[in-house]
C-alpha positions in Angstrom: 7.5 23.6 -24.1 5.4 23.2 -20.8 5.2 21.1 -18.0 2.7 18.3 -17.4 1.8 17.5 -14.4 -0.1 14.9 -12.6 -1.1 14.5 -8.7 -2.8 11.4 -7.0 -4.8 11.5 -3.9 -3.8 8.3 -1.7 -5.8 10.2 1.9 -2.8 10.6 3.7 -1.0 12.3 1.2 -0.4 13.3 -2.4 1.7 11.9 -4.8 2.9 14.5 -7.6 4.9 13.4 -11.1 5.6 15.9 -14.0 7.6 15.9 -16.9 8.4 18.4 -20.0 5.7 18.4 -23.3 8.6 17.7 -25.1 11.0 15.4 -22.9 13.5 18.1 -23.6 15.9 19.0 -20.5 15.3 22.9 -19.0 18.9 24.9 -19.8 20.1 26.0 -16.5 17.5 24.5 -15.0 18.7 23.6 -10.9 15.5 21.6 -10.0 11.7 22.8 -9.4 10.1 24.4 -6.6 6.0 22.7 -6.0 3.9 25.6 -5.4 0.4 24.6 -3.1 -2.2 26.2 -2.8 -4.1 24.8 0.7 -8.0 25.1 1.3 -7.7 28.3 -0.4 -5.3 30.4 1.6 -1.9 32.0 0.2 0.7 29.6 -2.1 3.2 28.1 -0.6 6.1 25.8 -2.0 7.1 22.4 -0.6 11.2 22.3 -0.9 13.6 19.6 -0.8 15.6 19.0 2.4 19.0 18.7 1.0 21.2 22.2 -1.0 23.8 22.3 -3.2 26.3 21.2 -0.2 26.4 20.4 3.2 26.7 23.8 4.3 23.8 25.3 2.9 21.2 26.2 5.2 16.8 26.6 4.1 16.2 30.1 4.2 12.8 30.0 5.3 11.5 32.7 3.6 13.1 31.7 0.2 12.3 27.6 0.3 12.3 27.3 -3.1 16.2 28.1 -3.1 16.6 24.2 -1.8 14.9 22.9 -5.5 13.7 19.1 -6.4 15.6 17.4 -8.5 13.7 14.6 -10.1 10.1 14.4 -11.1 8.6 12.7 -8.8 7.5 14.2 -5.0 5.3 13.2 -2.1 2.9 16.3 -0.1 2.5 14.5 3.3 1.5 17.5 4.9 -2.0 17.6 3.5 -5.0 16.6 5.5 -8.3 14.6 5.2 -10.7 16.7 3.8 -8.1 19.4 2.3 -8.7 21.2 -0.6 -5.2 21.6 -2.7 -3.4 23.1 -6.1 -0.5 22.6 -7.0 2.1 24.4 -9.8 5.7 23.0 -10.6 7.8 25.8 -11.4 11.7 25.2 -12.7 14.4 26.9 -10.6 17.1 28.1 -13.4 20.1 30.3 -13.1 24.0 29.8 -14.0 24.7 29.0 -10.7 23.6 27.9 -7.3 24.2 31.6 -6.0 21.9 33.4 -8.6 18.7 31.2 -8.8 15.2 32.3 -9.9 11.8 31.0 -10.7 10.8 31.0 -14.3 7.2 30.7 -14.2 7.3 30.9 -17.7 7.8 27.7 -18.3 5.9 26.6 -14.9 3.0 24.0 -15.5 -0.3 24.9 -14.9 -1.9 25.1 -12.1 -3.9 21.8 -11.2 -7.9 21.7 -10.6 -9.1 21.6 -7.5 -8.3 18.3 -5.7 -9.8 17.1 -2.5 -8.0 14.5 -0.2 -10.3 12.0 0.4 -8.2 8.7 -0.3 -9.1 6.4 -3.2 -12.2 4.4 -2.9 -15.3 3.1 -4.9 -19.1 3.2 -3.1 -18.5 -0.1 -1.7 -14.3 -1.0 -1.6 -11.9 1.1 0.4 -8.3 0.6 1.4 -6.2 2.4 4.6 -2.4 2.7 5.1 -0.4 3.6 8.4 2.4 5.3 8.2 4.5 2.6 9.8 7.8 3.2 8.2 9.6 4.7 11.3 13.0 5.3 9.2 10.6 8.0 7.3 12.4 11.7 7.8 8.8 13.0 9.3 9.1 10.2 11.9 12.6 11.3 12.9 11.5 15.0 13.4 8.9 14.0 15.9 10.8 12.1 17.8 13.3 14.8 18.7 10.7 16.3 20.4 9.5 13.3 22.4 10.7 12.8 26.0 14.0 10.4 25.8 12.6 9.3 29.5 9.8 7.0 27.4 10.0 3.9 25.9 9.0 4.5 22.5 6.6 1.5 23.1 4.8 3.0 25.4 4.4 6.4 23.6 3.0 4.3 20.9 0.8 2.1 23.0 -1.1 5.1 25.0 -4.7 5.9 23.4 -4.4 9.6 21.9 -0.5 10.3 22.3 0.3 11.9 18.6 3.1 9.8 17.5 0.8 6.6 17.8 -2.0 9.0 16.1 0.3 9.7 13.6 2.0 6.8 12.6 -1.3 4.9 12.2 -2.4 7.2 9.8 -6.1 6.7 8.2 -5.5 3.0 9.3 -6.4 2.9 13.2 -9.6 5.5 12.8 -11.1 3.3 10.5 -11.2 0.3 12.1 -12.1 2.5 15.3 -15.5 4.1 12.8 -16.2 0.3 11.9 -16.0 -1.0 15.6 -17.9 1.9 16.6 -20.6 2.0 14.0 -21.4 -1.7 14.7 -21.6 -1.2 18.0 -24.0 1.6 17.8 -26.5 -0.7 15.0 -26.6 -3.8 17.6 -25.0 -5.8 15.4 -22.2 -8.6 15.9 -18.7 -9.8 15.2 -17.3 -12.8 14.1 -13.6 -11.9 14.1 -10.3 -14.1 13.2 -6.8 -12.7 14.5 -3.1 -13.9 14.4 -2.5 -11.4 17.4 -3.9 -9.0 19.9 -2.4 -6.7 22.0 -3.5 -2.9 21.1 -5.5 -1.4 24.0 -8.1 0.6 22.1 -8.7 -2.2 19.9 -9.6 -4.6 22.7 -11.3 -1.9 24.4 -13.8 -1.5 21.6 -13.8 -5.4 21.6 -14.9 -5.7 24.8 -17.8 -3.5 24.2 -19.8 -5.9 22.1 -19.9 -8.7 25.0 -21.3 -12.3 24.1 -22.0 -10.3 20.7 -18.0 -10.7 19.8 -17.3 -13.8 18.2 -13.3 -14.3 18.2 -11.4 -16.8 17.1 -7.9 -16.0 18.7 -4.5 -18.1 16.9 -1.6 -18.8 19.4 0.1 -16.0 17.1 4.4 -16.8 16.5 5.4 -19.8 18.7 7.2 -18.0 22.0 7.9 -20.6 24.5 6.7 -22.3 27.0 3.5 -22.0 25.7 3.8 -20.9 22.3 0.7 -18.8 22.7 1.2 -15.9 22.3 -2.0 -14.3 23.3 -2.2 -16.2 26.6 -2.5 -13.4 28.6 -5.0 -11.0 26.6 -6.7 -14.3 26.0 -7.4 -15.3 29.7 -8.9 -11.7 29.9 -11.2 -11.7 27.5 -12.7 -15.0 27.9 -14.1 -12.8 30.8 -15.9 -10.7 28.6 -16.5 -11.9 25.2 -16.7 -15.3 23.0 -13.7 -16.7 22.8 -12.5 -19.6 20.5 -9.2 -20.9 21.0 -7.2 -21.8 17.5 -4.2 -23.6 19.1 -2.3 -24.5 15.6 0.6 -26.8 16.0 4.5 -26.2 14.8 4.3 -25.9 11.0 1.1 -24.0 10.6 0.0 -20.6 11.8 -3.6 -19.5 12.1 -2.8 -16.5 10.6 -6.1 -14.1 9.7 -6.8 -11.2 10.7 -10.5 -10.6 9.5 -13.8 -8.8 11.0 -17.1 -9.7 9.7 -19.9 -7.3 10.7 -23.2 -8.6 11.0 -26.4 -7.7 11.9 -28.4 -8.1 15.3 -29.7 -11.9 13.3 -26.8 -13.0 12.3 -26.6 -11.5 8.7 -23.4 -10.1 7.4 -23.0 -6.2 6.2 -19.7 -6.0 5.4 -15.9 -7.1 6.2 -12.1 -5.6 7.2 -9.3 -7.7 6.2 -5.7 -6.6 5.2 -2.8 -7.2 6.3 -2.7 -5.5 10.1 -2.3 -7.3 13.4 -4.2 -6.1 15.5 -0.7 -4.9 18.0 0.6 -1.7 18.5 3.0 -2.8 16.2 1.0 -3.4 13.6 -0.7 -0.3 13.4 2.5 2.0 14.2 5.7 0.9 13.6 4.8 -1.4 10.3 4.1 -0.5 6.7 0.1 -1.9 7.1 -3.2 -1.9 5.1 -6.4 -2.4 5.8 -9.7 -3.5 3.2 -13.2 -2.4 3.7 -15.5 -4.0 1.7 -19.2 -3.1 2.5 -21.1 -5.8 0.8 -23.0 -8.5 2.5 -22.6 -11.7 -0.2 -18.9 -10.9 0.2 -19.5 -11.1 3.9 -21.4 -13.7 4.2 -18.2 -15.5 2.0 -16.0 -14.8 4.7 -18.4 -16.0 7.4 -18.5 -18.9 6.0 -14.3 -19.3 6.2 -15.0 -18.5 9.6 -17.4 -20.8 10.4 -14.6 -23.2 9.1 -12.3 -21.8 10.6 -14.1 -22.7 13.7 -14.9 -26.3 13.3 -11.6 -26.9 12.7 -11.1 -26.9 16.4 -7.1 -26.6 16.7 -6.5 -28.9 13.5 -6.4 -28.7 10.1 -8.9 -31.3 8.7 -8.8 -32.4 5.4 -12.2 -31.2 4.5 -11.3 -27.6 5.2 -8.7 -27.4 2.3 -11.3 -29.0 0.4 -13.5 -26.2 0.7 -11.4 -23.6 0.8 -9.8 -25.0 -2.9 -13.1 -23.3 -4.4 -13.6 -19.3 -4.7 -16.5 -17.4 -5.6 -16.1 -14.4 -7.7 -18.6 -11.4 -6.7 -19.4 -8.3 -8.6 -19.1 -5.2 -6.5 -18.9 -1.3 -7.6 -19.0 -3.4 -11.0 -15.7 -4.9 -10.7 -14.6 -8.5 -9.4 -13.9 -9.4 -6.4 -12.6 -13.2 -5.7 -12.0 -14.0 -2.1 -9.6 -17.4 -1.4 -9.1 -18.9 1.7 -6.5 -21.4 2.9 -5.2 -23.6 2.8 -6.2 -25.1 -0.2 -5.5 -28.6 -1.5 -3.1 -27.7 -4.9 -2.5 -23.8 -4.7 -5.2 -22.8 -6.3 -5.4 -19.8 -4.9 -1.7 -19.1 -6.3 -2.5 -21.1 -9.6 -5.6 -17.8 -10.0 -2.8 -15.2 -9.0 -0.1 -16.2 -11.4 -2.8 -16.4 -14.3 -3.3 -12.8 -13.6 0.2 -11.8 -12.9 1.7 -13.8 -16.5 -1.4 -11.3 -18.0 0.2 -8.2 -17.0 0.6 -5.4 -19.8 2.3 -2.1 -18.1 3.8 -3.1 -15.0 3.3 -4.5 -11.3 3.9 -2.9 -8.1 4.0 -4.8 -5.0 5.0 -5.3 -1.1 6.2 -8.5 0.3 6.6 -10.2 3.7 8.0 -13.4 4.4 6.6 -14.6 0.8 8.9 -17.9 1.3 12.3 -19.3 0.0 13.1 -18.9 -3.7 11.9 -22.9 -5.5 13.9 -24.5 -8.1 13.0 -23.7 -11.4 11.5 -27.3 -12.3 9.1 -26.6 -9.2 6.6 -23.5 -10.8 3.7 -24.9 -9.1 5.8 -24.4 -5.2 7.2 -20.9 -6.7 6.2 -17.5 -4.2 4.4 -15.2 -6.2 7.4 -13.1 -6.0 9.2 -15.3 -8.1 6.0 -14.9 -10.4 6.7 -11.4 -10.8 10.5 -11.6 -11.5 10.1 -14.2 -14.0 8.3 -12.1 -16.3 11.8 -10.2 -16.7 13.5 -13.3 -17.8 13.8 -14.2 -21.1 14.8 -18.3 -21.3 12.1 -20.8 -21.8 9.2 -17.8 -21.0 6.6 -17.3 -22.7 5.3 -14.5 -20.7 8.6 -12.0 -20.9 8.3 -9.0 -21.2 11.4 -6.7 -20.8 9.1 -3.4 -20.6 7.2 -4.4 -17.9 7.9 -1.7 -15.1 8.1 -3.8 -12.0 8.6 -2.4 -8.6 8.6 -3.4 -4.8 9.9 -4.0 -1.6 10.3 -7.6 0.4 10.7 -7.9 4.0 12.7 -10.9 4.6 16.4 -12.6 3.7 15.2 -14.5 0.8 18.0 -17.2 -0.5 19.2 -16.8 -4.0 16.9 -13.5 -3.8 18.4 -11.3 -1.4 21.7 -13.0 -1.1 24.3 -12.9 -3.6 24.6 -17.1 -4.0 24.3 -18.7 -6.9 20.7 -20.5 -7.2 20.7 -24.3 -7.2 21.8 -26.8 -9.5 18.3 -27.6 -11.4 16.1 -29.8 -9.8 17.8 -29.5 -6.8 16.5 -28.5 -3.4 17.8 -25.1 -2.0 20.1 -25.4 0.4 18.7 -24.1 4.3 19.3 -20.2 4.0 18.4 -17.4 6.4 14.7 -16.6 6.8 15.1 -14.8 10.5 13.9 -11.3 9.8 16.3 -10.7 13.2 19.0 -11.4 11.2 21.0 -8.1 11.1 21.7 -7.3 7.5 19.5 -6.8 4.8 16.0 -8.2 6.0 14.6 -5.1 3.3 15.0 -5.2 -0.2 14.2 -3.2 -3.2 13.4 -4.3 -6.6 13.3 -2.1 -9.9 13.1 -5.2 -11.9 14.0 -8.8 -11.9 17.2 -8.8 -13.3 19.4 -6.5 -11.5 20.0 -7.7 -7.3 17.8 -5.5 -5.7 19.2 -2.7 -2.9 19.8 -4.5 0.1 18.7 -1.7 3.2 21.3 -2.2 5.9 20.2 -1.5 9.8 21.2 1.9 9.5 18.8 2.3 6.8 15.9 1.0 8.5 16.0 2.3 12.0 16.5 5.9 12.3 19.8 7.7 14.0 18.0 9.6 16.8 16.3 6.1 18.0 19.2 4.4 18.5 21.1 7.6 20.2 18.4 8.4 22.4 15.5 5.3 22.6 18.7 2.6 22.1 17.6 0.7 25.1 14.6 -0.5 23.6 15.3 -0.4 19.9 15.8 -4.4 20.1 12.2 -4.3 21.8 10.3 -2.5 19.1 12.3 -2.9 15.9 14.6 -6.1 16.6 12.0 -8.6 15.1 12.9 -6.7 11.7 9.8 -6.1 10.5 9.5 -2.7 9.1 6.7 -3.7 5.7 4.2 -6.2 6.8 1.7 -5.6 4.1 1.1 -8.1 1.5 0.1 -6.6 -1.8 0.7 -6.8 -5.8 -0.8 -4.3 -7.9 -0.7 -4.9 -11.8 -1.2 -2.3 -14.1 -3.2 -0.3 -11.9 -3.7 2.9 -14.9 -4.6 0.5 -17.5 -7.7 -1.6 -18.7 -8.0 -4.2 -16.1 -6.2 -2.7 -12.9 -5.7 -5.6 -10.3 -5.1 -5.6 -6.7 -4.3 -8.4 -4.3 -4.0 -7.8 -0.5 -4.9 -9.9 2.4 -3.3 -11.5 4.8 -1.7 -14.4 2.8 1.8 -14.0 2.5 1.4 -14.8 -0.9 4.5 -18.2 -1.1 3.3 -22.2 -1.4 3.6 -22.6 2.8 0.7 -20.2 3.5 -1.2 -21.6 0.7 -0.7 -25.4 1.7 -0.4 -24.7 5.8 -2.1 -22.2 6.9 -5.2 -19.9 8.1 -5.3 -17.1 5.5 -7.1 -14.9 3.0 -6.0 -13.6 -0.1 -8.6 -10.7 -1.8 -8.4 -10.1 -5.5 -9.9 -7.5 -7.3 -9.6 -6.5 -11.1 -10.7 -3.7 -12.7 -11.1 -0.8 -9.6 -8.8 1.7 -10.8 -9.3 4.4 -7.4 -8.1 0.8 -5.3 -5.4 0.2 -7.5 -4.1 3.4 -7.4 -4.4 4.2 -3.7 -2.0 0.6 -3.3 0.6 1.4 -6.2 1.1 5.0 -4.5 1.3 3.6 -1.5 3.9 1.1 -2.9 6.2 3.6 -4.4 5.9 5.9 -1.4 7.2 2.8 0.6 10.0 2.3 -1.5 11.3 6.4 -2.5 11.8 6.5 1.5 13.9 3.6 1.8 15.8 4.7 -1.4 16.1 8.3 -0.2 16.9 7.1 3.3 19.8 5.2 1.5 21.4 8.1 -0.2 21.3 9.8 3.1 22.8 6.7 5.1 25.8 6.3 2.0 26.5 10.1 2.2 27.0 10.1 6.2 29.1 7.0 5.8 31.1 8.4 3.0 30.8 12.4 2.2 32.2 11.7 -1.5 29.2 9.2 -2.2 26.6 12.5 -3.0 27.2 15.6 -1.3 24.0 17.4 -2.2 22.4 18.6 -5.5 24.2 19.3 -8.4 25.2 22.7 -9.5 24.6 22.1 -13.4 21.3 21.5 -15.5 22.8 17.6 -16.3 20.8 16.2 -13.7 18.3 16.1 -16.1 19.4 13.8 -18.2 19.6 10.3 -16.4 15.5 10.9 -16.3 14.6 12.3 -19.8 16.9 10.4 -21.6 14.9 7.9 -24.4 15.0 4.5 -23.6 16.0 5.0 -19.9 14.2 3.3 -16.7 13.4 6.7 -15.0 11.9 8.0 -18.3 10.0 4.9 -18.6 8.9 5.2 -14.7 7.9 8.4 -14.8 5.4 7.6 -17.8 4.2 5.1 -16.3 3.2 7.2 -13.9 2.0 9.9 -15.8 -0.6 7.2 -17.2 -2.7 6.8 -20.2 -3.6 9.9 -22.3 -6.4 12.2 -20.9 -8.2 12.4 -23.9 -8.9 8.1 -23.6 -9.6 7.7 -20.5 -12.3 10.8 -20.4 -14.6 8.3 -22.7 -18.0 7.9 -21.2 -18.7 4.2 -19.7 -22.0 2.0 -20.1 -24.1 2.8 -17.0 -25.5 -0.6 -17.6 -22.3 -1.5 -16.1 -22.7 -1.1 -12.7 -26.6 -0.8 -12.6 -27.0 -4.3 -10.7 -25.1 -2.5 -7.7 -23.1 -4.8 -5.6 -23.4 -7.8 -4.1 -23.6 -10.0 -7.0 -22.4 -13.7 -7.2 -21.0 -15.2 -10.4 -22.8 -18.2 -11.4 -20.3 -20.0 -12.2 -16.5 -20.7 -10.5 -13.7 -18.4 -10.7 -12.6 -20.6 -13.7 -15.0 -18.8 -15.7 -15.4 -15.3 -14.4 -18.6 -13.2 -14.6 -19.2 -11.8 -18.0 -20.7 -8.6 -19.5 -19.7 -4.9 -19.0 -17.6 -3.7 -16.1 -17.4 -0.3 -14.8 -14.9 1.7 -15.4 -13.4 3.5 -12.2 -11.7 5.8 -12.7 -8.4 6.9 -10.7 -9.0 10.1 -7.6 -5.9 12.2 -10.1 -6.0 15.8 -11.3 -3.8 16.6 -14.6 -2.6 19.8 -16.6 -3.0 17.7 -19.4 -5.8 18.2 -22.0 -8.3 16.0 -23.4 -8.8 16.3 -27.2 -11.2 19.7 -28.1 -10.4 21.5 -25.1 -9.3 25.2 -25.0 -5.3 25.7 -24.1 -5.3 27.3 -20.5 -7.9 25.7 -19.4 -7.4 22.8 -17.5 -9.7 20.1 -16.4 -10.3 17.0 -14.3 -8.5 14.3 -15.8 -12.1 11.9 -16.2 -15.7 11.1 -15.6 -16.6 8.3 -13.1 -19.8 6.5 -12.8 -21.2 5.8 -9.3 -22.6 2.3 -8.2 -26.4 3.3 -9.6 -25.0 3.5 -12.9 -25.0 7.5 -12.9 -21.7 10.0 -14.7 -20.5 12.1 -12.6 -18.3 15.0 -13.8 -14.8 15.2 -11.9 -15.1 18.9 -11.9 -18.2 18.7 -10.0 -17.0 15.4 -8.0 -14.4 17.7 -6.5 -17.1 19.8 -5.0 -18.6 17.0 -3.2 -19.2 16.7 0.2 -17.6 13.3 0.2 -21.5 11.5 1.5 -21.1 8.2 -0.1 -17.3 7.7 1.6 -18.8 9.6 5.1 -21.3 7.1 4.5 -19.3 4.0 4.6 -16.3 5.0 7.0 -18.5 7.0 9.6 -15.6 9.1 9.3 -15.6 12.7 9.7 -14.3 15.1 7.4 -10.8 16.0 8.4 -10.7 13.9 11.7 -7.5 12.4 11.8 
């Protein structure tokens, strides 16, 4: 018997899953201790934070005495630009007081992994770290002074909480702003809101060569403009275009294109971040660089729409937008849709995709609509999409093994309410869709049949804000929004990964009312994987946080980890979910996916238009990307002991590159695009 393990890079930290060769439980075994090995300096182990009781203090010295037990675990202390090992090692003994390591049964050690996030030449995606109830978060803030508002903290240029909880997120868009600035180029920008100081700093830079079209944001009386008073000020300064949408609708992009001193677009941001302190700090974000000028250009051209829309919604802009163009970029597909459209078709494109899933689908939701009657498909979120493929009646795409899991932001009826769904055919009755509302406004789903976790208050705000910031909770958290990105990721380790991010909130209202973009791309497996780890990192903290919140309620809910080797079982027993997550996990077999891939794929580079519609998509090879992971598994023919990079890649001239050798890099293509310097955070 060993121990397999696999480790994924998502840039801000590492994801680590493992399981026995033989699915067989350890005897004795108490958990497993992570040994790392950092930039090349003496192992350490990352612990859990919990013991065997309440009583049980870390003994710093001996961390691995406080084991892991499950086989899944998150490294957020790593760093941009680290280089890292790691080794999972059972903890075994007959008791909790007489504990050792068996390294005898410890995995290998990985290969070299540096944390550079996952990305192809020309696609890249960025995560805060806006989940304030995360146990990282809480630690800092004991440290803060209780004499600030934790808006202001978060607000000031430079103060480390706002540096950290913006992760990668904030310095990119900073490198983007910066780098455009320095080339002389322009900016034709659409926002939903604006009130982040550094990011209208380095908008004011550019002058009458920032093109922004500014929505009224959420409707706040009188006005219901939201950005009237950044608005006023920057008409001062740069190009302003008012987008003034009426009750109903919300002009809600939040998109850069980059262009050239002429006019010509380079490249684009879009995602899911509002450009607010908010948004970058204190909400689970995400933002998209894709640095290709046809996919530019196709969102210059929504903006141009967006702009001679004046403060209506003609019905020639549907019209247009009810068409997409699907590019080839890195060798992969990239379909861009716009709203509104005139029938959904952006949704009709999704759900095509989402019925042709094969191993599972991750995803984050926010405000993705009310649940629609089953008679009414075509008006059904995309969230209801993803359930449905769990349900057996009259469904022709059901699958029962389909791993499906995600968290929605937002009281969802006959979703996140215990009611009975309407009578069929009937409308559902008015339910709450206030995220203020106090209970519940997060759920988690580990399928669609089973109600998901609802995360009470306690859950989502953490204890030493509301003992020591409680003033101004209400002020930063009481709009209950805690994950504001918009994503689905479907089988992001198979053959035709998928991601879809923008800032559509993916329901029939923002596809038939208003100002959005929704960015699919199949087959990039780095993009996929840096989403789906972000997913699941998203939803272990709210599940851990939980635990935590049921045990301080209750002491006799779980008091700790367990003194006996049964833990093991829920996980490695056959036929279970966890066994069935954590292969999923684990991925395909090493020795498949280290095949060679046609250069031919990719040797057109990016940029390339289909010729025909997204109805019929381009055809001919596609490259195979392959996922930023280091494994102790082994490929067929190679030598036990010895292991090696889990698979070859192929960069956007059509060229293999060895992982091995990747590893060694000095990461020039992604300095390249970002700007970004290594280990800069």
């Amino acid at each position: 018997m060993s121990i397999e393990l696999k480790v994924y890079d998502n840039g801000d930290h590492t994801c680590l899953i493992w399981l026995p060769s033989d699915l067989a439980a350890i005897p004795d075994c108490r958990g497993f201790a992570i040994e790392r090995t950092r930039n090349g300096d003496k192992p350490n182990y990352l612990h859990g934070f919990v013991g065997f009781s309440d009583q049980d203090k870390l003994d710093p010295n001996n961390p691995w005495r406080f084991p892991v037990q499950r086989y899944m675990w998150w490294d957020y202390d790593v760093k941009l630009g680290d280089s890292v090992q790691y080794r999972v090692v059972p903890v075994v003994g007959k008791d909790k007081d007489n504990l050792s390591l068996q390294d005898g049964l410890a995995s290998a050690l990985t290969p070299v992994m540096i944390i550079t996030g996952q990305f192809t030449p020309h696609l890249s995606a960025y995560f805060n770290k806006g989940i304030v109830s995360a146990q990282w978060v809480s630690r800092a803030l004991d440290a803060a002074s209780k004499e600030q508002k934790i808006k202001n903290l978060i607000g000031t240029v430079d103060n480390p909480l706002r540096d950290a909880l913006s992760g990668l997120l904030r310095p990119e868009i900073i490198s983007l702003l910066d780098d455009a600035k320095k080339a002389g180029g322009k900016l034709f920008a659409a926002l939903y809101e604006l009130n982040d100081p550094e990011l209208i700093a380095k908008l004011e830079t550019f002058g009458q060569d920032c093109n922004l079209i500014l929505a009224n944001g959420a409707f706040k009386p009188p006005d219901n403009d939201e950005n009237k008073a950044i608005r006023a000020v920057l008409k001062t300064k740069v190009r302003v275009f008012d987008r003034i949408v009426s009750s109903g609708h919300f002009a809600h992009d939040k998109f850069v294109v980059v262009c050239d001193s002429n006019r010509k677009p380079l490249k684009v941001l879009t995602g899911s971040t509002n450009w607010t302190i908010t948004g970058l700090c204190t909400q689970a974000n995400n933002g998209l660089i894709i640095d290709d000028p046809a996919v530019a250009q196709d969102f210059l051209d929504a903006w141009d729409r967006i702009h001679a829309a004046g403060n209506g919604y003609p019905s020639s802009l549907a019209a247009a937008n009810s068409t997409a163009k699907t590019f080839t970029v890195d060798g992969c597909k990239v379909t861009p849709w716009f709203v509104p459209t005139q029938n959904a078709e952006d949704l009709d494109y999704a759900r095509k995709l989402i019925n042709g899933a094969k191993e599972g689908i991750l995803f984050l939701f926010f405000n993705p609509g009310t649940f629609q009657p089953d008679d009414q498909p075509e008006r059904w979120t995309l969230l209801q999409n993803v359930l449905n493929r769990h349900h057996e009646e009259n469904n022709a795409y059901y699958d029962p093994n389909l791993y499906i899991k995600g968290v929605v932001n937002q009281e969802i009826p006959y979703l996140t309410e215990d009611q009975a769904p309407p009578a069929k055919g009937k409308k559902p009755t008015a339910g709450s869709l206030d995220p203020t509302t106090p209970a519940h406004s997060v759920a988690l789903y580990a399928g669609g049949i089973e109600p998901p976790a609802r995360l009470t208050h306690d859950v989502l705000v953490p204890a030493n804000i509301k003992d020591n910031f409680g003033p101004w909770e209400k002020e930063l958290l009481g709009a209950g929004v805690h994950v504001h990105s918009k994503v689905i990721v479907i089988d992001p380790f198979g053959e035709n990964p998928v991601v879809m991010t923008g800032s559509h909130n993916l329901g029939f209202k923002a596809s038939s009312k208003n100002d959005d973009n929704l960015v699919i791309i199949e087959g990039n497996a780095p993009l996929a994987a840096a989403y789906a780890v972000n997913i699941i990192a998203t939803f272990q903290t709210y599940r851990w946080n939980s635990y935590v919140e049921a045990h301080r309620q209750d002491p006799k809910v779980w008091h700790g980890l367990q003194d006996t080797d049964n833990w093991q079982q829920g996980y490695l027993q056959a036929g279970s979910d966890h066994l069935a997550e954590l292969q999923f996990w684990m991925g395909k077999d090493e020795a498949a996916l280290a095949q060679p891939v046609a250069a031919q794929a990719v040797a057109a580079g990016a940029g390339t238009e289909s010729s025909a519609s997204v109805q019929t998509l381009t055809q001919g090879g596609r490259a195979a990307h392959q996922v930023n992971a280091v494994s102790t598994r082994k490929p067929h023919g190679v030598a036990a002991g010895k292991p090696v990079r889990q698979v070859s890649s192929i960069d956007e001239h059509g060229i293999r590159h060895d992982k091995q050798t990747a590893n060694g890099r000095k990461l020039t293509a992604h300095t390249k695009h970002s700007g970004r310097k290594v280990g800069g955070r």
